[in-house]
N, C-alpha and C positions, 0 to 999 in steps of 0.2 A: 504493500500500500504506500503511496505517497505520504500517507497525513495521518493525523489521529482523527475519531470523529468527536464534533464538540458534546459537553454533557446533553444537548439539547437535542442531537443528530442520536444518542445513547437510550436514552430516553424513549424517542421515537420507536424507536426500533425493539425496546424491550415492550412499549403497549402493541405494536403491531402484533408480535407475535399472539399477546391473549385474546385478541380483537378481531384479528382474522375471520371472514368468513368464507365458507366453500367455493371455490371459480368452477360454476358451468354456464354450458351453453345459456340457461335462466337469466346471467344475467347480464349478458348480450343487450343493447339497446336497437330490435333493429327498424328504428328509424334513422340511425345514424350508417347502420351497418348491416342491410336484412339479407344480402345474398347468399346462397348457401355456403357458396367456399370461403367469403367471408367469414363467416360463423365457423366453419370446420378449421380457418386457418387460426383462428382468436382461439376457440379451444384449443386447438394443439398448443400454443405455447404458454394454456391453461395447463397442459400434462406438462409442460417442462419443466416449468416452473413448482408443479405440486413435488415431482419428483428432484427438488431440491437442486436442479440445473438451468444456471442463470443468463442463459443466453439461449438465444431462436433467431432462425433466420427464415425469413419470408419470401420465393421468387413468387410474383403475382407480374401477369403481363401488363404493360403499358395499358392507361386508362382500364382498369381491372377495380379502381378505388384502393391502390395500396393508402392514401392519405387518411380515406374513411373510414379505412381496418384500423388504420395509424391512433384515430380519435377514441374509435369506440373499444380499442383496447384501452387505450390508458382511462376512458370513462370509465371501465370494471373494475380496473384493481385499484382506481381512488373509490369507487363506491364500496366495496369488500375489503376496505381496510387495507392494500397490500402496500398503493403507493399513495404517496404524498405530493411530492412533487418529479416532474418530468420533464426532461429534456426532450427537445425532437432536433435534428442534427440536417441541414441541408448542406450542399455547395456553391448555391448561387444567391444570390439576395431575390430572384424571382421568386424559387420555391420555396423561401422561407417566407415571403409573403403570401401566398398561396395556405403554405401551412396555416398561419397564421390565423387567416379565415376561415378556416376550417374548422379551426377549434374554437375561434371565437362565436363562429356559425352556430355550431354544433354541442359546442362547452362553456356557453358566455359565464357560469358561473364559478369556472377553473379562474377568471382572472388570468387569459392567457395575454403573452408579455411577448413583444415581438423585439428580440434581442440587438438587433441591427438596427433599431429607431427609437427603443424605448430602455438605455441601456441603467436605467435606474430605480426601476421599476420593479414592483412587488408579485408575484402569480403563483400558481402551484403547475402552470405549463410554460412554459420558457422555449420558444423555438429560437435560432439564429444558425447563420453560418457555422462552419467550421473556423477558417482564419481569425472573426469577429472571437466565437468562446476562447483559440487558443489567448488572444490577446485579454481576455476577463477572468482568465484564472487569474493572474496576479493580481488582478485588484485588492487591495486590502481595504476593508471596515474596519477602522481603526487600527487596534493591534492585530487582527485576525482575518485571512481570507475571506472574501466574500462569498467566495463557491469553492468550499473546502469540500476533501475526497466525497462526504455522506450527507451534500447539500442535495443532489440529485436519486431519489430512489428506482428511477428508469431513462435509459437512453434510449431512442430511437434514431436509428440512422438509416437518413432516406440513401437509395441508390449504395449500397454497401457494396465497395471491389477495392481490391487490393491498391488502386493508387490512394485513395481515402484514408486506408489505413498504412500505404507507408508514408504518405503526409502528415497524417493528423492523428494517428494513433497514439500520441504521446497522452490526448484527451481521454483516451477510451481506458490507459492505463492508471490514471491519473483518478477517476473518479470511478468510488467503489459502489457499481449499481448493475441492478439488471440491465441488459441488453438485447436489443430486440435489432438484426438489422431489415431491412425492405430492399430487395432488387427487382429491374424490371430482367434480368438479364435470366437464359433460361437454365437452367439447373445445371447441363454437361458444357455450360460453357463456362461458370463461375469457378475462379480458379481457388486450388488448393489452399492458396495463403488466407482466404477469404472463408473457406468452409474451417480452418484449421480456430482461426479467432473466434467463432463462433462455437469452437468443440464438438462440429459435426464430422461425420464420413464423408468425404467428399460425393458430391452427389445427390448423397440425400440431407437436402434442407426440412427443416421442419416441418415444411408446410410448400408446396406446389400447387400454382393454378397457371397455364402458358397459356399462348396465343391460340395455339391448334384449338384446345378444348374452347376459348370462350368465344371463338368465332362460333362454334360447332351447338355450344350452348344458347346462343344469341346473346351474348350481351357484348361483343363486339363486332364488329362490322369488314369484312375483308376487302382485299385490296382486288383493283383491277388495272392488272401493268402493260404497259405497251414499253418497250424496248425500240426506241430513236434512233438511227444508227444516222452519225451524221458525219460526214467526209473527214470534217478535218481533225474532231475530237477523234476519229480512229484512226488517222492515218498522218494523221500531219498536215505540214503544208508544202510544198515542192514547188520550187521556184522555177523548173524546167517545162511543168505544169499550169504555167500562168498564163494569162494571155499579153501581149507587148503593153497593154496599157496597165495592166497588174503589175508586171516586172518593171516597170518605170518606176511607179511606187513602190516597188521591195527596195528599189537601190537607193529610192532618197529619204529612206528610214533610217534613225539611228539607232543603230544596236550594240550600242556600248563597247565596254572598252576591249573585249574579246575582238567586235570588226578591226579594232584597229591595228591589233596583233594581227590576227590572223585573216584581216578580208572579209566580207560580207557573204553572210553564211550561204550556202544551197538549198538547206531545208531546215525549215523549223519541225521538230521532234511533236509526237501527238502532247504527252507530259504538259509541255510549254501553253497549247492552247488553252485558254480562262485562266493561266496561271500568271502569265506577265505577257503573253501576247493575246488580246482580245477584238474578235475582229465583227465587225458589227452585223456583218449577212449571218452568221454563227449564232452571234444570240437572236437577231431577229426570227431566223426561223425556227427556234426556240420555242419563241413569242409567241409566232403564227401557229405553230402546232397545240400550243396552250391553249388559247383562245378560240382555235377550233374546235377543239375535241374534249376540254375541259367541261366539267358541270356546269350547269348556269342555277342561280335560284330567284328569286320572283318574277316568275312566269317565265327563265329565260331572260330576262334581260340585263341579269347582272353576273358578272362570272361568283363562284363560291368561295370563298375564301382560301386561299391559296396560299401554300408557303412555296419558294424557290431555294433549295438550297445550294449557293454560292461559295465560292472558292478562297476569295479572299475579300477584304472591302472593295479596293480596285475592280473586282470582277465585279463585285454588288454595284460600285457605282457607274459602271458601264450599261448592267443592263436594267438597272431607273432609268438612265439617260435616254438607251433606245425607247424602252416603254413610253416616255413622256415624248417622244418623238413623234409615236404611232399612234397616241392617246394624247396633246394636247390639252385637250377639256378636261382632262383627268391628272394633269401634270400635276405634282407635288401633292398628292393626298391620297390617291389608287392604289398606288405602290410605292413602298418606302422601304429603305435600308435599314434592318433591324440588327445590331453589332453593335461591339465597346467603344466603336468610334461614334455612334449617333450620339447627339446630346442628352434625347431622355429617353432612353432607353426601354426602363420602363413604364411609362406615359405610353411608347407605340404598343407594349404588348401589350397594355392594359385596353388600348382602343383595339388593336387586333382582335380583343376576345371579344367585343361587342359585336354579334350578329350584324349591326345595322350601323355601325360606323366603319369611316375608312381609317386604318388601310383596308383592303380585301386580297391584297396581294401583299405578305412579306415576304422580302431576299432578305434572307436569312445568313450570316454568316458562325455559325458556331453557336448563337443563343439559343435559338426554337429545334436543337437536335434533340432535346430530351428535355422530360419534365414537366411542358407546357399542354394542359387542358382546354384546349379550343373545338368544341363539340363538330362547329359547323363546318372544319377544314374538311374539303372533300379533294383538293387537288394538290399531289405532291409532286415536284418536279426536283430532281435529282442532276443534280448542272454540275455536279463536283464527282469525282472517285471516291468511294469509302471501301476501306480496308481493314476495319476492325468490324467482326458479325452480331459485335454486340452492340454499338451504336449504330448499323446500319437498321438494325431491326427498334431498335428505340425511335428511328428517325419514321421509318415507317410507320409507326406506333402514333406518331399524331396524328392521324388520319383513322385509324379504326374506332372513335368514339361515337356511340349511339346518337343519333338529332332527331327526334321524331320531329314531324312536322318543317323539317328542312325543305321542302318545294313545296309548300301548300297548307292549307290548313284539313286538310281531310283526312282518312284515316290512314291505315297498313299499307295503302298504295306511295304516300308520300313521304315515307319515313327513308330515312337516310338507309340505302339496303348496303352500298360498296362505297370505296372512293375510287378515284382516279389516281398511280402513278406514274410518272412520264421518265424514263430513264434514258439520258442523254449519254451517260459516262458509262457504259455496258458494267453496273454492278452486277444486275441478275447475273449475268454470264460469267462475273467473274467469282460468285458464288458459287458458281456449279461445279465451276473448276478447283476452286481453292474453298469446299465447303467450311472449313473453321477460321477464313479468313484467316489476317495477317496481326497480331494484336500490338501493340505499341509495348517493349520493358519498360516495367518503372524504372528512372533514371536515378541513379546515385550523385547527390548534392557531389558540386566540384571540390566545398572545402572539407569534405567528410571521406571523399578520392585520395586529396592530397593528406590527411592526416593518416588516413589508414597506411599510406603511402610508406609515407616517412617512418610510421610504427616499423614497417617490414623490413624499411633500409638500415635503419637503428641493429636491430635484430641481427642484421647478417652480418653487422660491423661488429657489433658485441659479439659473436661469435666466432667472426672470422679475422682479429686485428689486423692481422697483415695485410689486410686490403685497405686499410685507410692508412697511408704511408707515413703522411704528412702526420698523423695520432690527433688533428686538430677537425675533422669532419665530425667523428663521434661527438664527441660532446659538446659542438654547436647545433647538430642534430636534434639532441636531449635537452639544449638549451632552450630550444625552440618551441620542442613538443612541451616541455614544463610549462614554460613562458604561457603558450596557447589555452594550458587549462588553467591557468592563473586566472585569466580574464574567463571563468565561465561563471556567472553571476549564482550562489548559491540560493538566493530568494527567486529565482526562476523555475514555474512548477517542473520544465523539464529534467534540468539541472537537479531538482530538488530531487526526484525519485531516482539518480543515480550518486547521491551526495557522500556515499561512502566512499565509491572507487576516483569520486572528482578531489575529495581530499587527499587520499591517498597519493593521486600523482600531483598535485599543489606541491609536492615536495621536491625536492632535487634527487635528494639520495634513491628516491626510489624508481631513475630513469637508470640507477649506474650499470646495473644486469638484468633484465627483461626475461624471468624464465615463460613459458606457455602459457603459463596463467595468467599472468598480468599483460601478456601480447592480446591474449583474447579478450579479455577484460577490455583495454584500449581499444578491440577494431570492435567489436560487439555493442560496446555500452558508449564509451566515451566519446567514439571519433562520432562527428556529426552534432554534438549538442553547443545549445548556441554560445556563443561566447561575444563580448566588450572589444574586440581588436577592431581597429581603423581598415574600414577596407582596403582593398588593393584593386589595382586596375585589373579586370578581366582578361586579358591577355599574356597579362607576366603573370598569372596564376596559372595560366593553360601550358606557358612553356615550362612552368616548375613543374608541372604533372607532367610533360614532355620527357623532362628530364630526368626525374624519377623513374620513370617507367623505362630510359633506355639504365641507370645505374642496376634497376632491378634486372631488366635483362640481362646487362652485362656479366651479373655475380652469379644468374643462372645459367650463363649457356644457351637463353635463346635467341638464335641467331634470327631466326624467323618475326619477333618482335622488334629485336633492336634494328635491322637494315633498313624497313620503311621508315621507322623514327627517325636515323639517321640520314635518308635522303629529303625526307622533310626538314629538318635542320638544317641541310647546306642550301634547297631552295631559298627558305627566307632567310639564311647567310646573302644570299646572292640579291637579294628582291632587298637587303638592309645597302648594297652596295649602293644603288643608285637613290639613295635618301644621304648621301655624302656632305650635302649641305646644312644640316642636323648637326648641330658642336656635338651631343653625344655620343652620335654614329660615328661621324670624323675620328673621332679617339678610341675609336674600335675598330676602325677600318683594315690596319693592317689582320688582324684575328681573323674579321670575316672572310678576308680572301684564304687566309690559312685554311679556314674550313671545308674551302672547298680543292683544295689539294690530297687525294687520296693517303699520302703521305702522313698526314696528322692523321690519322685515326689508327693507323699500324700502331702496336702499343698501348692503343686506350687505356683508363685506369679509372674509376669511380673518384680519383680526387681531380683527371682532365675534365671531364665530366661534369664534376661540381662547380669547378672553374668557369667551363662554359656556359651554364645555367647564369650563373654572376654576373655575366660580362654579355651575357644577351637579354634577362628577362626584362631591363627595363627599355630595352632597345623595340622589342616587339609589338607596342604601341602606336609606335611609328610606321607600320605598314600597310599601306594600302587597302582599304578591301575591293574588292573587285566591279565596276559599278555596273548594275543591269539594269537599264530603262527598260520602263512600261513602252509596250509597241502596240499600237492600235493602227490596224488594216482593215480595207473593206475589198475583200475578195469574195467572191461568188463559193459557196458554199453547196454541198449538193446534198438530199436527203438519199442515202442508200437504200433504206428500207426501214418497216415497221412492224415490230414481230409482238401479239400476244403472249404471254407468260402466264404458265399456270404457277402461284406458286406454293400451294400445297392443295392437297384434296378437298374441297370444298361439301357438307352435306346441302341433301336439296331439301334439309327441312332444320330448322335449329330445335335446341331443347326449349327455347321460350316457346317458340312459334307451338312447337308441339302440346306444349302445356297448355297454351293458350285453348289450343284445338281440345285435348280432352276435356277440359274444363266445361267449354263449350260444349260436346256431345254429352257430357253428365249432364247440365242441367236444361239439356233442350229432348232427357229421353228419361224423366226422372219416373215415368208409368212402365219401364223396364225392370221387370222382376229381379234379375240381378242389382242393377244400380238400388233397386228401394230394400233390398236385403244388407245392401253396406249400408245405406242411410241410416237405417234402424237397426244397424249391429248384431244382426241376424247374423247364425253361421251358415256358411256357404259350400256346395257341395261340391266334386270332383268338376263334376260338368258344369258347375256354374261359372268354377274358375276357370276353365277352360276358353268358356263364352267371353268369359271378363279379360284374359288375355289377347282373341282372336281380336276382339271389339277394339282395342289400344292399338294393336299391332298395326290392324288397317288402317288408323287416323294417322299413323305414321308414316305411309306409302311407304316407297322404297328402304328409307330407314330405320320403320318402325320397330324392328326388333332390338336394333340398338337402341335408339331413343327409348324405347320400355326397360332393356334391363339398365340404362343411365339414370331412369325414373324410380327406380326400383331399389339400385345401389347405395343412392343418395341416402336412404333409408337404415341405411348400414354404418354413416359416418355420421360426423359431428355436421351438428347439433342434436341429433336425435340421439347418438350413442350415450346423450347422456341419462336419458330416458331408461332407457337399459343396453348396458355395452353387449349382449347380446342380437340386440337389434329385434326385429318385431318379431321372429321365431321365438326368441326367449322370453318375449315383453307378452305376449297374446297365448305363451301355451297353455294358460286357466283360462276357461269360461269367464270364472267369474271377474277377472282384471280387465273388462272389454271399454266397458262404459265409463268409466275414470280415466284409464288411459288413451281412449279415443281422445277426450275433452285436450288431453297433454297434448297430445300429436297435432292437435289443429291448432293450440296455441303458436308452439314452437314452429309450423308451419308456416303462417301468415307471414312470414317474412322474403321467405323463398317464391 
């Protein structure tokens, strides 16, 4: 544990325990939360909790309501005595606003406290960012933490994957509470380190509800793709390909400083189109394909709300630009760029989500890929490449949300059945190909590189003397690394939960021998926490890990690490020559030509090595970076083809629809002998049930016999199991238990 809990947080926690009352399905709120896997998924982490394990993890597919499981969990165990107060954990200031309302919606008497805007405030639900909490642990009330370890009795954290927790996980360690996480991501694709915090099997989360089943269910809505195939996002551009009045415009383009080197290119690469070269017949016919073949809603005369997803701002403000080109009357308020660069950012989602305000169209850059609830978007266009399967299916995921009454005011004919998306950048295809996609590693901070770095070099000098000639590397090494954790602030809650081992090397003496323990100790715990030191320019931090990493190759023998390192070093040797005008470069001039003489490196030695590190880190600053202007063209674009996409099995009847339909045949045939013997809890004979099966089966059509035993199953899980964990075999085999536990089963129902 980070902390002690105050006598107050002691307290709590000894009346909870006599106070406590039973967690079942009972007591469930569902107006806040009546669907069925909703309810199956709040118990389940009702069992994990009774069974004394403090953590659950939730996948529930995009727009599934993980937020209004989110509420009506933490409504049960504040009403049963369990929690007191609660944390809910976002990554964006959107969806902690989102939460926000949610629980204020839904919990106005929690006193819920929206952490990013009300940072003073008093509630028993507390939502905000991650960055915003890591920065409110330290706050102090007086002499004492403000949100010490046993302030929080539950965390929720939305969107729960390993870059969350190797960012922020110092939070999750930090405060001693249940934990519950929520992903929309689907169960075989959450990785390891994610099921591991959680204390599940990989695999299996607590609780699963994906997209297959709740399209199949009805409460989401499936996609319908058309695959764009457009010349130049798949093949480039070829200058040999152009017509004489296009190639006159290739040549009076500037294309930075590579033309100058090398000439004015022959072809621009697919990669490059929407990325820095955007050409306006490209996105126009985009455009044109959108607004063709896109949804319209009042009556057709307005497109439906649309997101575009964009490659970069550049890209997004290119194609506003066309838009307002082709749509004038519509300039500045139809379509709008939604990114970190817009001024109010959230002001445009917040109009976005209004039905009947503009925008109607967001170009999206990186904000609306996940998270955002906008019922009415029916059109998604895909203008970028994506390569991770778990954001591409969250991106798709804004689009599957229920709108009834989206074209009209009448009934089942005018409900939102599909959307539309438009795939310009051949993801489908590149799915098919690479079905678990390409996922991003979480990347290892640079100064937590260079510390582990330096632990190892230390290590192999203390081990190995004779390699440090001079006897003077060592222990400015040691000096360094001491130095480093001098300045780690002990009143910093990260700092604070590794306050033993940061003492510990606070000392000098204890850099002089590094046995195993205390190396692992330094790269495990210490390297990485934050520390007081003055930054350094980014660049002479990049060559000292340069450096490093060629002395650590050098002491291992790999030659295969050190040669690229080392013709990278005499490049920008060479690329510092022609910065000669530089006093500091001038005074290193004669070294860098040495550098690049084969000669100097014959004999290397971890203190030539160190040397060079010296005498070039602060030189590195000075070089160039390579400039790439933005190129906009208007070349004639050509549409290849337009291919349909199945992209999973679709049924031809959902579980709602189905329900809907039995529903309806019970009470439009209630003078059928069978039906008026379940009315009146009559027992029912072989061939009655027989009848009673044939009857469901057919309202099914083609997939009645699944949708019955999906009707039937449900019967089997939470919420009912709590009724009897047997399930209605166990719950009905007396006679006499008929008419009480009917009355149960209709309560518990009404939600579903």
């Amino acid at each position: 544990m980070a902390g002690f809990y105050t006598s107050d947080e002691l307290s709590r926690v000894i009346l909870r325990r006599q106070q406590r009352k039973t967690l079942d399905a009972t007591v469930i709120n569902s107006d806040i939360a009546g669907r069925y896997y909703q309810k199956r998924a709040i118990t389940s982490i009702f069992s994990q909790f009774d069974q004394a394990r403090r953590k659950a993890l939730l996948v529930m597919a995009t727009c599934t309501g993980k937020t209004r499981t989110a509420v009506a969990l933490v409504d049960a165990l504040q009403r049963t005595g369990r929690v007191k107060r609660a944390l809910f954990l976002a990554d964006r200031v959107s969806l902690v606003n989102q939460a926000a309302n949610a629980f204020k919606s839904h919990l106005p008497d929690a006193s819920p406290v929206n952490l990013v805007t009300e940072k003073h405030t008093e509630g028993r639900v507390y939502v905000c960012t991650y960055p915003t909490m890591m920065g409110l642990i330290d706050d102090m009330d007086g002499d004492k933490a403000r949100f010490g370890p046993g302030h929080f009795d539950l965390i929720i954290i939305d969107e729960a994957h390993r870059s969350v927790y190797q960012k922020y996980g110092a939070i999750f360690r930090y405060f001693d509470s249940l934990l519950v996480g929520l992903t929309a991501t689907p169960r075989e694709q959450v990785d390891k380190n994610t099921y591991d915090l959680f204390e599940l099997e990989p695999g299996v989360p607590t609780d699963a509800y994906e997209l297959t089943q709740a399209v199949k269910d009805g409460f989401l809505v499936p996609p319908r793709v058309q695959q764009v195939d457009l010349k130049f996002p798949s093949q480039g551009i070829d200058y040999e390909q152009l017509s004489d009045e296009e190639k006159a415009e290739w040549e009076s383009l500037d294309w930075g400083d590579d033309a100058e080197e090398e000439g004015i290119p022959s072809k621009v690469n697919a990669p490059a189109i929407n990325s820095w070269l955007f050409n306006s017949d490209t996105i126009d016919k985009m455009l044109q394909h959108l607004m063709e073949n896109g949804y319209y809603v009042d009556g057709g005369d307005r497109l439906a709300k649309t997101i575009i997803f964009a490659r970069n701002h550049d890209h997004a403000k290119t194609i506003e630009e066309r838009f307002n080109h082709h749509y004038p009357q519509c300039a500045g308020q139809f379509a709008r760029i939604i990114d970190n660069k817009a001024k109010y950012p959230q002001s445009l989602i917040d109009d976005f989500s209004q039905p009947e305000k503009v925008p109607h169209i967001a170009i999206s850059v990186d904000m609306l890929d996940t998270g955002i609830d906008v019922p009415e978007v029916s059109n998604l266009v895909f203008f970028k490449p994506v390569y991770s399967k778990i954001k591409f299916w969250q991106m798709v995921g804004r689009g599957t949300r229920l709108c009834p009454g989206l074209f009209g005011p009448g009934g089942e004919e005018d409900e939102k059945k599909n959307f539309r998306v438009f795939d310009f950048c051949f993801n489908f295809d590149f799915f098919k190909e690479n079905p678990e996609g390409i996922e991003a590693s979480g990347g290892v901070p640079l100064g937590k590189r260079l510390f582990r770095s330096r632990v190892q070099l230390l290590s192999h000098l203390q081990a190995m003397p004779d390699l440090d000639s001079g006897k003077q590397l060592t222990p400015k090494l040691a000096d360094a690394l001491q130095a480093e954790v001098s300045t780690m602030n002990p009143d910093n809650f990260i700092v604070r939960m590794y306050l033993a081992s940061v003492e510990t090397f606070r000392e000098r003496d204890s850099w002089n021998q590094l046995d195993n323990e205390a190396r692992q100790t330094l790269i495990n715990d210490v390297a990485g926490l934050p520390t007081e030191q003055e930054p350094e320019q980014i660049e002479s931090c990049l060559f000292d890990l340069t450096a490093l990493r060629m002395q650590l190759a050098h002491i291992e023998g790999d030659t295969a690490t050190f040669e690229p390192l080392r013709r990278r070093v005499v490049e920008m040797a060479s690329l510092l020559e022609e910065k000669a005008s530089v006093p500091l470069v001038k005074a290193q001039l004669g070294y860098l030509q040495a550098l690049a003489d084969t000669g100097f490196w014959e004999g290397i030695n971890i203190n030539m090595l160190e040397e060079m590190r010296l005498r070039l880190r602060e030189l590195t600053p000075f070089l160039d970076k390579k400039r790439r202007p933005i190129v906009y063209t208007d070349f004639e674009d050509e549409v290849l083809g337009v291919r349909n996409e199945e992209v999973f099995e679709l049924p031809k009847m959902t579980g709602v629809q189905y329900a809907r339909k039995v529903e309806a045949y019970l009470q439009e045939h209630l003078d059928n002998i069978v039906i008026r013997r379940l009315r009146t809890n009559q027992p029912l004979t072989q061939t009655d049930l027989e009848s009673l099966e044939t009857m469901l089966t057919t309202i099914g059509e083609e997939d009645g016999e699944e949708l019955l035993q999906n009707l039937i199953s449900a019967l089997y899980e939470a919420p009912f199991s709590s009724v009897h964990a047997g399930g209605p075999d166990a719950l009905f085999a007396g006679r006499d238990n008929v008419k009480g536990s009917s009355r149960r089963w209709r309560r518990l129902s009404r939600g579903l």
